[in-house]
C-alpha positions as CSV (number, residue, x, y, z in Angstrom):
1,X,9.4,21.3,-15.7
2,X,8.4,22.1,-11.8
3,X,11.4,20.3,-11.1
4,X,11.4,20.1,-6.5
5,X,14.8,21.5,-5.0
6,X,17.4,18.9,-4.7
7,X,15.6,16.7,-7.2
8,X,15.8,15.7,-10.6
9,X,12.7,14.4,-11.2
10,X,9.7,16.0,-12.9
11,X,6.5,15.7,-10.8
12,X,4.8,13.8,-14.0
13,X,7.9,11.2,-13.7
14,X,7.8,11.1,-10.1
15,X,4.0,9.9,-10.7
16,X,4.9,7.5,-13.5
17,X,7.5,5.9,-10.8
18,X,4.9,5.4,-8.2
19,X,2.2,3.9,-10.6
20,X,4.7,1.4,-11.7
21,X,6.5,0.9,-8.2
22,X,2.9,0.0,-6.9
23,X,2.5,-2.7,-9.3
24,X,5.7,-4.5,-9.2
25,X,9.7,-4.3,-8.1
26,X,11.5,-1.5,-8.2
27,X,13.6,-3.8,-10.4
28,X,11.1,-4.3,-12.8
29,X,9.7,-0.6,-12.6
30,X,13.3,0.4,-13.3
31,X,13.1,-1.6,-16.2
32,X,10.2,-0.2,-17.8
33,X,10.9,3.3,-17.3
34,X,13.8,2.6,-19.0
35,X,11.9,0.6,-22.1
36,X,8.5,3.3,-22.0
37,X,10.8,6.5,-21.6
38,X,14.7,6.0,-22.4
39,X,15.4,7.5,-19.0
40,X,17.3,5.2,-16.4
41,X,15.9,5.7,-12.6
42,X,17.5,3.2,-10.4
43,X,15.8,1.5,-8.2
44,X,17.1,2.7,-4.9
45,X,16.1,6.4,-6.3
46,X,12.5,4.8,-6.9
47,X,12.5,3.5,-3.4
48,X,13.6,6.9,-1.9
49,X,10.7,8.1,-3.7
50,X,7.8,6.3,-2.4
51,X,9.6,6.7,0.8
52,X,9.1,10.7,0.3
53,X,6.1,10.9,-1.2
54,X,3.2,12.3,0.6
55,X,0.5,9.8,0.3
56,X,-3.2,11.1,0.8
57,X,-4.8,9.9,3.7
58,X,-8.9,8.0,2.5
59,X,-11.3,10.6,3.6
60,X,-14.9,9.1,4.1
61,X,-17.6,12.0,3.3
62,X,-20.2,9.8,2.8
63,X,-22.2,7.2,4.7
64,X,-20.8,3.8,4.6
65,X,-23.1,1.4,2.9
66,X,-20.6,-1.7,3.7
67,X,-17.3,-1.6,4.8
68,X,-14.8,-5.3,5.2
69,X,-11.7,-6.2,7.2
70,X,-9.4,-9.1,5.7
71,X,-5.6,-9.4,6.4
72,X,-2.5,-11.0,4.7
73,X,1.3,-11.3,5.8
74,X,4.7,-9.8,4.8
75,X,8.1,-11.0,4.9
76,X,9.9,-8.8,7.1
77,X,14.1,-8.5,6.8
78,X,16.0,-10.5,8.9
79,X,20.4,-10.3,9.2
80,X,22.1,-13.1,7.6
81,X,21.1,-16.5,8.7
82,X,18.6,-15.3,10.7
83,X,14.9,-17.5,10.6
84,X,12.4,-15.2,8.5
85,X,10.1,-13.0,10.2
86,X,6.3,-12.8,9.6
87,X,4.7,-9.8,10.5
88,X,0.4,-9.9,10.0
89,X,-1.5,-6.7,8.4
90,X,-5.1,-5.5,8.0
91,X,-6.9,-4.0,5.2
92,X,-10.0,-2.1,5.8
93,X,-12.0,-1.2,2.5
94,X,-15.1,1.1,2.8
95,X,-16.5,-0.4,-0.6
96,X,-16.4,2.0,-3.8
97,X,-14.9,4.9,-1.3
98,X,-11.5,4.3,0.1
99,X,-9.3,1.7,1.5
100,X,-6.1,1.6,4.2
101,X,-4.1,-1.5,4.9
102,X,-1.6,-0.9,8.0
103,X,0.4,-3.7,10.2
104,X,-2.1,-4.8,13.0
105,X,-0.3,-2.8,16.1
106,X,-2.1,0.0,14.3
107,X,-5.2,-1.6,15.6
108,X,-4.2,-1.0,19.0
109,X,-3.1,2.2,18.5
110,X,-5.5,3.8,16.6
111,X,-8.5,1.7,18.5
112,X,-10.6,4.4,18.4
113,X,-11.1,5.1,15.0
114,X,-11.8,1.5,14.2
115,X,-15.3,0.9,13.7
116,X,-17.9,-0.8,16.0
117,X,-18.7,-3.9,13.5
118,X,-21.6,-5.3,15.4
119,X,-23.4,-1.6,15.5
120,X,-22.7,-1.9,11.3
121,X,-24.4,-4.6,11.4
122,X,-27.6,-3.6,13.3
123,X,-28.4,-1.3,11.4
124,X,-28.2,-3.0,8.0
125,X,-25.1,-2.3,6.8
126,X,-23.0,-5.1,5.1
127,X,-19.8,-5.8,6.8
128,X,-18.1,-8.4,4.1
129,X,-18.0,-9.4,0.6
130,X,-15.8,-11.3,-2.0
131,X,-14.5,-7.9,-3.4
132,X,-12.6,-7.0,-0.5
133,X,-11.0,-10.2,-0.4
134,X,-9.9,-9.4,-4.5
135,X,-8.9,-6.2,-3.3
136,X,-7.2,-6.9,-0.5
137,X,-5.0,-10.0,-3.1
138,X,-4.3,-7.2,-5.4
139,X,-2.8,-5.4,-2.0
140,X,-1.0,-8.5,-1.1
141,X,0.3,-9.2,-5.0
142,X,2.8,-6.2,-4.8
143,X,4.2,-7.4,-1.0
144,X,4.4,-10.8,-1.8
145,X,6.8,-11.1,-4.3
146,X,9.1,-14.3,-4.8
147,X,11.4,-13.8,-2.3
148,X,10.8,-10.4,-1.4
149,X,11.8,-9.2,2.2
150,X,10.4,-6.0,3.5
151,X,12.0,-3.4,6.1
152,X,8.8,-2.9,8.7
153,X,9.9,1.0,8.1
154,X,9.2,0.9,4.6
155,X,6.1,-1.7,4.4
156,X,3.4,0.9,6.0
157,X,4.1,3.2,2.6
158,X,3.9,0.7,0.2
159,X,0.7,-0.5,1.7
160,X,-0.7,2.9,1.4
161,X,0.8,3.3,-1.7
162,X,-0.9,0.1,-3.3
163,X,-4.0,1.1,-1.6
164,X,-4.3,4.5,-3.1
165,X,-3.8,3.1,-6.5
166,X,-6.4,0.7,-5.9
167,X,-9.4,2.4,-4.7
């Protein structure tokens, strides 16, 4: 079964966990493992897998013929009877190629590698559309769950996660 050391999860299940974990809860992905498979994977044991997985970076081979930003925001943890905490992110989606979504201190520290919009747009390159802002809901559908609070460790891999399942 090219089971990993110290797991007991096949690499085909491991997959099936992510696909569903990127669509819903781990609740609810518990849930239908356990309906689709008869196999019970709690959903801390989900989590820990996301948490593990190594999630391909987007690699851009090919000239970008648009590329859009949009952004969203994600209920962030707080101790007991603290006041919530929103914390804003970005989504960059090179259309029909790749996308990345990350919390927006990644825009300072990655400034660099973020592109130079009003050069796009000089030379005729389309910086914006509606199907970014779909894409960057269906992003935002997983995160914003009812009453869902994120740990700011764990969001940046969920955001990747949803993106890779999405472009």
């Amino acid at each position: 079964m090219k089971l990993k050391k110290g797991t007991r999860l096949s690499p085909h299940l491991e997959k099936c966990c992510l696909l569903l974990v990127a669509n819903e809860s781990f609740a609810n992905a518990q849930t239908d493992i356990e309906t689709l498979m008869g196999i019970k994977i709690p959903h801390s044991t989900q989590h820990r897998v996301v948490n593990n997985y190594d999630l391909p970076e987007p690699k851009i081979t090919k000239r970008a013929e648009s590329l859009s930003v949009d952004g969203g925001t994600i209920r962030l943890r707080t101790a007991l009877g603290e006041k919530s905490e929103w914390k804003n992110y970005k989504a960059i989606k090179i259309h029909e190629r790749a996308g990345i979504a990350f919390f927006q201190n990644y825009l300072r520290k990655h400034r660099s590698r973020i592109p130079d919009y009003q050069l796009y747009q000089s030379l005729g390159i389309c910086i914006g559309s509606g199907s970014v802002e779909s894409w960057i809901k269906q992003i935002a559908s997983r995160v914003k769950i009812i009453g869902a609070q994120w740990s700011s460790e764990n969001v940046p891999q969920i955001l990747k996660l949803r993106c890779v399942t999405r472009s």
